[in-house]
N, C-alpha and C positions, 0 to 999 in steps of 0.2 A: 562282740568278741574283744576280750583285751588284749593291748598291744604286743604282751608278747606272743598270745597265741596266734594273732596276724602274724608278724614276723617268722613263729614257727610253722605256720602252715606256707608263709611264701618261698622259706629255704625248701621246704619238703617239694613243692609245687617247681622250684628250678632243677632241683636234684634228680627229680623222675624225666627217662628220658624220653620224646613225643615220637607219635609216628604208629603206624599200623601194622601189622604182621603183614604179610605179601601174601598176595590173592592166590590160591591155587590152579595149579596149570591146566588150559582146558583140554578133556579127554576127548580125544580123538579117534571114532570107531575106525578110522581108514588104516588106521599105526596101531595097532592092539598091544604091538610089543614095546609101546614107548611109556607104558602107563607106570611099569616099576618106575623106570627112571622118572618120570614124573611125579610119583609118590616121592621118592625120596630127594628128590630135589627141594620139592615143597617141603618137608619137616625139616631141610638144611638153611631152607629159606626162614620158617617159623623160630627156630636156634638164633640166626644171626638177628634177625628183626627184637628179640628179645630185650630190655632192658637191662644195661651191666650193672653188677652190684654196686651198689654206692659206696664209697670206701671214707675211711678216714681222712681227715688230710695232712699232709707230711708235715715234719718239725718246719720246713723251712719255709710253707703255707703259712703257717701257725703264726710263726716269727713275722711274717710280710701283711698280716691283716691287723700288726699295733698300728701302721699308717692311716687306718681306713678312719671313716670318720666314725661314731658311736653306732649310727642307726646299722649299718653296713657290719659293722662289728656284731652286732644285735644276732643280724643276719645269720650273719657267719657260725657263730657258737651255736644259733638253734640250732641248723643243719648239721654241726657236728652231736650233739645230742640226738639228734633224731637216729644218724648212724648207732650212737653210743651210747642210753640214756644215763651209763653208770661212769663215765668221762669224766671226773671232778674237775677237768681242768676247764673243761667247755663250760660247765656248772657257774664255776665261780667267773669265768669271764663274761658270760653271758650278764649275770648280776653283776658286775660291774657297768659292765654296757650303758644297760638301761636303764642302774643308777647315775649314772654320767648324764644320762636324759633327765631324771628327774622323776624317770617311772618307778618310784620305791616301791611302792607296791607290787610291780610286776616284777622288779627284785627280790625282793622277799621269797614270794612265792617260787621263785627258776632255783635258788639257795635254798629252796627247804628240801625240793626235789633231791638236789645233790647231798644232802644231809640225813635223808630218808637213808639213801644208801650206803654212803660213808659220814655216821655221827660224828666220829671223832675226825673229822678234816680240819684241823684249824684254819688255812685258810679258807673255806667256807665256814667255818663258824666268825670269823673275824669278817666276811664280807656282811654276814647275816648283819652282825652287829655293825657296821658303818649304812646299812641303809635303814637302821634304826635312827639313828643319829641325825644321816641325811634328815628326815620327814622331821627332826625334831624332839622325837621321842626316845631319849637315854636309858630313862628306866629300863623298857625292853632289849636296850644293847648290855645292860651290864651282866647275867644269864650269861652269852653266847661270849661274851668277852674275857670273862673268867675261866670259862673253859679251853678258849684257846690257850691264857696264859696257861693254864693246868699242864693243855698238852707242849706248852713251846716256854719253859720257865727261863729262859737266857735269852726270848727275841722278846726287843724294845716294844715292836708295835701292839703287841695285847693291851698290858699297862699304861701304853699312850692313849689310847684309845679308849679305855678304862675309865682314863682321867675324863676324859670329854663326854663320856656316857653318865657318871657322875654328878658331873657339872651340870648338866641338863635336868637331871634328878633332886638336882640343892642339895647335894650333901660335899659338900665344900671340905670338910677335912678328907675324906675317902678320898676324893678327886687331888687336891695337892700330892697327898700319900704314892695315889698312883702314878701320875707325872714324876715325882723325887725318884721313883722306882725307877720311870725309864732312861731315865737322865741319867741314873746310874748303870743303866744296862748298858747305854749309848752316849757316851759325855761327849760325843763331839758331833753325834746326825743332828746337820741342821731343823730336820722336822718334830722333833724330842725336844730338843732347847724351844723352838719357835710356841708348841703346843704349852711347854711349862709359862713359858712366855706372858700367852694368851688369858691364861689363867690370872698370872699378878696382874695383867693391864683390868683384869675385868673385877677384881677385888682392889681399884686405887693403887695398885703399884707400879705407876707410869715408868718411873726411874727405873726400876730393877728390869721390869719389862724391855724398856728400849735396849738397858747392857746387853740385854739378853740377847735380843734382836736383832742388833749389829755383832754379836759375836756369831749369831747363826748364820748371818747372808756373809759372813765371810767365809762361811767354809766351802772348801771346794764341793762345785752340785750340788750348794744349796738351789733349791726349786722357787719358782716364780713367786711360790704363795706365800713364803719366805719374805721376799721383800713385798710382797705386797703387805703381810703382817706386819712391817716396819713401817709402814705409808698412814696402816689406820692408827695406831700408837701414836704415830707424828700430830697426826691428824687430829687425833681425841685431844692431842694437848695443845692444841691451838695452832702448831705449826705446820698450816696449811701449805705453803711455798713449797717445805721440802719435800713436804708429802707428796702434793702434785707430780714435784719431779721424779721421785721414786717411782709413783704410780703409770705415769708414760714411758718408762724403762721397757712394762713389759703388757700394756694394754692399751686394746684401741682407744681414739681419744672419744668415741660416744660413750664410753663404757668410764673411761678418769671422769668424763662431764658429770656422769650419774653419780659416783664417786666422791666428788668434791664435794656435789651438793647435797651429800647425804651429811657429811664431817661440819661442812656449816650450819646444816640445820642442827646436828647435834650439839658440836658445840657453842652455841648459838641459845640452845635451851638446856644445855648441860644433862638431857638424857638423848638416846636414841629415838629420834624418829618412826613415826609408823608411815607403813604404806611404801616406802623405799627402803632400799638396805645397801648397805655396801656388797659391791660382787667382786666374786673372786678372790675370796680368801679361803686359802686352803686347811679343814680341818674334817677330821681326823687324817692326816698322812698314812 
């Protein structure tokens, strides 16, 4: 069974509630006239013993399960799909979830369910397309990414996202194209700037990159991955110190360790290293 359909079978499996209907009452030839009442006691008994509907769960459930960790998350949105299967919102948080884990697969699949029902959901076609990405493979995000731009032509995140589905595809002019787009949808979200960013550090343009960079982690609620995108930039161009220290702002130090010694080994043989990677750098936002 795959993970999500474990997951979905354990919400369903807490949801249902246990227990047995109540024994019927034993008939007594001595009392002949207690048998009504005994009948019907028993079918009042069968009534309450019964399982309550399973319900939705309320906006402020909804709101109180961003806490939880992913797997628990997982959880959560199956069971609301199970009540709802046609709930896009359970839909697309669910694939989020268990792209947060790492389970592209078993995202894809939760995101196509909700897309079976409601095609045109951008955000479900925009999740679709980020756990393309996730696994690596852009070409398949650029489809589902075009069409949310189609349905959402003034939100940044299609076009962002766009670019990095692109990117992965090598078509390097489309991919700037579409980052310039978002940048002009959003001149100031730090995830727009950081993503345009990413792009010049990875076509040699350290310079323009870093401006970039330090003008994104300045914006108010720019996101962690934000400066950690400022840390690999540092990093790529040898300046390992500051990178460090950016990098312990906002991560364990086992995880800077792994970090540092990915940026030495790169730059060290002036490509990227196999077998380690730098973690936690946030792309697509």
């Amino acid at each position: 069974m795959c993970r999500m359909s474990a997951l979905a079978a354990t919400a369903l499996g807490l949801a249902l509630a246990s227990g047995s209907p109540a024994g019927a009452l034993p008939w007594s030839k001595a009392k002949p006239a207690a048998a009504p009442v005994a009948a019907k006691t028993d079918a009042k008994s069968e009534v309450a013993a019964a399982p309550a509907p399973r319900r939705k769960a309320t906006p402020a459930e909804r709101a109180a399960v961003a806490r939880m960790d992913p797997l628990a998350r997982a959880a959560f949105w199956a069971r609301e799909l199970d009540v709802d299967p046609a709930d896009a919102e359970a839909g697309v948080q669910l694939s989020l979830a268990l792209r947060t884990m790492g389970s592209y697969d078993d995202a894809i699949a939760a995101i196509g369910r909700t897309l079976a029902v409601q095609p045109d959901n951008a955000d479900a076609l925009m999740e679709l397309a980020k756990s393309h990405v996730g696994r690596g493979q852009g070409f398949y995000a650029i489809d589902p990414a075009r069409r949310a731009q189609q349905l959402a032509p003034r939100d940044w995140r299609p076009p962002s996202l766009l670019g990095v589905a692109y990117e992965q595809a090598q078509r390097d002019e489309e991919a700037l194209a579409a980052h310039r787009l978002a940048l002009s949808l959003a001149p100031d979200n730090p995830s727009a700037i950081s993503n345009l960013a990413l792009f010049q550090a990875s076509h040699g343009q350290s310079a323009e990159a870093e401006a970039l960079l330090r003008k994104a982690v300045a914006r108010p609620g720019a996101p962690m991955a934000v400066r950690q995108n400022l840390a690999l930039v540092l990093g790529l161009q040898g300046r390992l110190d500051e990178a460090e220290k950016l990098a312990r702002q906002d991560l364990p130090p086992e995880l800077v360790a792994n970090n540092m010694a990915w940026l030495r080994a790169a730059t060290a043989t002036a490509t990227a290293p196999a077998g380690r990677s730098w973690q936690d750098v946030g792309r697509p936002q």
